[in-house]
N, C-alpha and C positions, 0 to 999 in steps of 0.2 A: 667938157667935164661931165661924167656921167653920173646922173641921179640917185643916190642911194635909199631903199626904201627903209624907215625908221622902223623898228621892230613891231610896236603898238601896231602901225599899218598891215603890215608882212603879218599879222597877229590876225586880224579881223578880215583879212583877204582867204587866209587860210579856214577861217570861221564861215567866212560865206560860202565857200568853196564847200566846204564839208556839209552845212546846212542844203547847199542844191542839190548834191549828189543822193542824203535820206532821202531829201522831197520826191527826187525823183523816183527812188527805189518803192519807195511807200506808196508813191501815189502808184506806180503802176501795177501794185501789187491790190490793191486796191479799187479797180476798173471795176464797175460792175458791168455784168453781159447782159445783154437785153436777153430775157426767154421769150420761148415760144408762150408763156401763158400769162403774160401781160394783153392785158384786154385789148381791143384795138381801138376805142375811144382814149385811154390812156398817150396809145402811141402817138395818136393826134396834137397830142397838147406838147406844142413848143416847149421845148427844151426842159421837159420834166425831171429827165434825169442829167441833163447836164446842168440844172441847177443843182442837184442834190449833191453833186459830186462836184459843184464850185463850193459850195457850202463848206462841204467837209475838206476841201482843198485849203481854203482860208485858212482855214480853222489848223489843219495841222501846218503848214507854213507857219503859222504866227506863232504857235506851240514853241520850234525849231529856230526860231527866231530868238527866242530868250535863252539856245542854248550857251550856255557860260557868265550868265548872271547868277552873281552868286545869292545862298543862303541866307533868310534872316527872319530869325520865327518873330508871327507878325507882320510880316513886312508886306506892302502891298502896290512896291513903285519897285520899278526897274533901277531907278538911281540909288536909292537907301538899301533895295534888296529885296528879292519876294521868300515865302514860306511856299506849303503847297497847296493850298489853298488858295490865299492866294494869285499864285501863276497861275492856276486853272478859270479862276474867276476872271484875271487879267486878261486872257486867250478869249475866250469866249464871249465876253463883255467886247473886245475891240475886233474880234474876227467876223461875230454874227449878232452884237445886241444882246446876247444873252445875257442878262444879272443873276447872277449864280448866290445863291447863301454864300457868306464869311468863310467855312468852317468845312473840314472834309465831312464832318457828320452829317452838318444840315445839306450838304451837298449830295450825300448818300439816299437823301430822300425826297430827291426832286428825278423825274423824268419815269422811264420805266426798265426795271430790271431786265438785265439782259444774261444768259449763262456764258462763262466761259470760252463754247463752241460756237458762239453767235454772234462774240466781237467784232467789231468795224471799227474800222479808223475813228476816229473822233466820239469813241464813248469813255465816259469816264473809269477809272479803274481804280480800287479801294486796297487796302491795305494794312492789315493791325500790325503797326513797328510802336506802337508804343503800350500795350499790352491793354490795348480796350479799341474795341472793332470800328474801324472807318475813321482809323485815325490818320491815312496817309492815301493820298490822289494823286493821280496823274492822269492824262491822254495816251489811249493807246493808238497808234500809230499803223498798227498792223504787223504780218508778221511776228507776231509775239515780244514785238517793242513800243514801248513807250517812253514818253516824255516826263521828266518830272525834276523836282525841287527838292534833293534825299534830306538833307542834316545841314545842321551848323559846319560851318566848314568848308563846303562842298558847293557846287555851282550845277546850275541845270542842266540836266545829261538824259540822253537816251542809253536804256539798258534794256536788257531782254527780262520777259515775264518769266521763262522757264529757267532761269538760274533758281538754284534750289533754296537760295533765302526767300526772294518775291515769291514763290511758289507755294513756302511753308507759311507766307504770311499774307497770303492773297484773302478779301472778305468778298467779293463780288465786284459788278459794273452796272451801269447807269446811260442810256441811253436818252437823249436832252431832245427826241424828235417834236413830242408833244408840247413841249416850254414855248411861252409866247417871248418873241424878240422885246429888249426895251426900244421904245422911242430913241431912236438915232441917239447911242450915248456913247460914241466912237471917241476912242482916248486919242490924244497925240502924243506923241514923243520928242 
């Protein structure tokens, strides 16, 4: 008698499957190349840059991870539901330590501003959808996608920055290099 896979199953094989495939596309898109004007004291020190880019490797993994939990303004568990705030706090808190502010706003004014042409995976990216500035986060992922928590309704999805709604309501990004890690305060699931 042969096995038949239950939907729910067939559901979340198909979820991980899509989740490795971003990972994969992102992360390689992603590589940073050693230049010629990296100091050579630098290149001494074990695995400088291959911390930096485990860093931000967690860090968007974990993003991609929540994709298809859904909406729920407020929400701050994966079980009840996250907002977008939130998911970003949640990501960053369990990937790197980071404790993030509550709130896309107070989250708009932590790390250091970054422009547009100077995005890297794992900065924060702002968004006025509700008609007062930095009222909407996410991870950008690279590529001109990110990760995020849109509305009521809807579940955690990656979409492109250059679709012309995120475009017309884009406020800036945030770069979390400076922020000190919390004391080991890694969530479980």
């Amino acid at each position: 008698m042969q096995k038949v896979k239950s939907p729910r199953k067939a559901s979340l094989l198909s979820r991980k499957v899509l989740v490795q495939a971003i990972t994969a596309m992102t992360l390689s898109s992603a590589l940073i190349p050693v230049s010629t004007a990296v100091r050579a004291d630098e290149l001494e020190k074990p695995g400088l840059l291959l911390r930096y880019t485990v860093n931000i490797q967690d860090l968007v993994i974990k993003g991609l991870e929540f994709v298809g939990v859904p909406y729920r303004r407020g929400g701050n568990t994966v079980e009840s539901g996250l907002d977008c705030s939130g998911f970003t706090r949640l990501v960053f808190l369990d990937s790197n330590g980071i404790d993030l502010p509550r709130t896309a706003a107070e989250q708009s004014q932590v790390g250091t501003k970054v422009s547009a042409e100077e995005l890297k995976p794992g900065d924060l990216v702002f968004f006025n959808t509700m008609r007062r500035a930095y009222s909407h986060v996410g991870i950008y992922l690279g590529n001109n996608q990110f990760v995020h928590a849109p509305k009521p309704g809807a579940e955690i999805r990656v979409e492109n920055m250059q679709q012309s709604y995120w475009v017309s309501k884009y406020n800036g990004a945030r770069r979390l290099d400076g922020v000190s890690a919390a004391p080991s305060r890694a969530l479980s699931f």
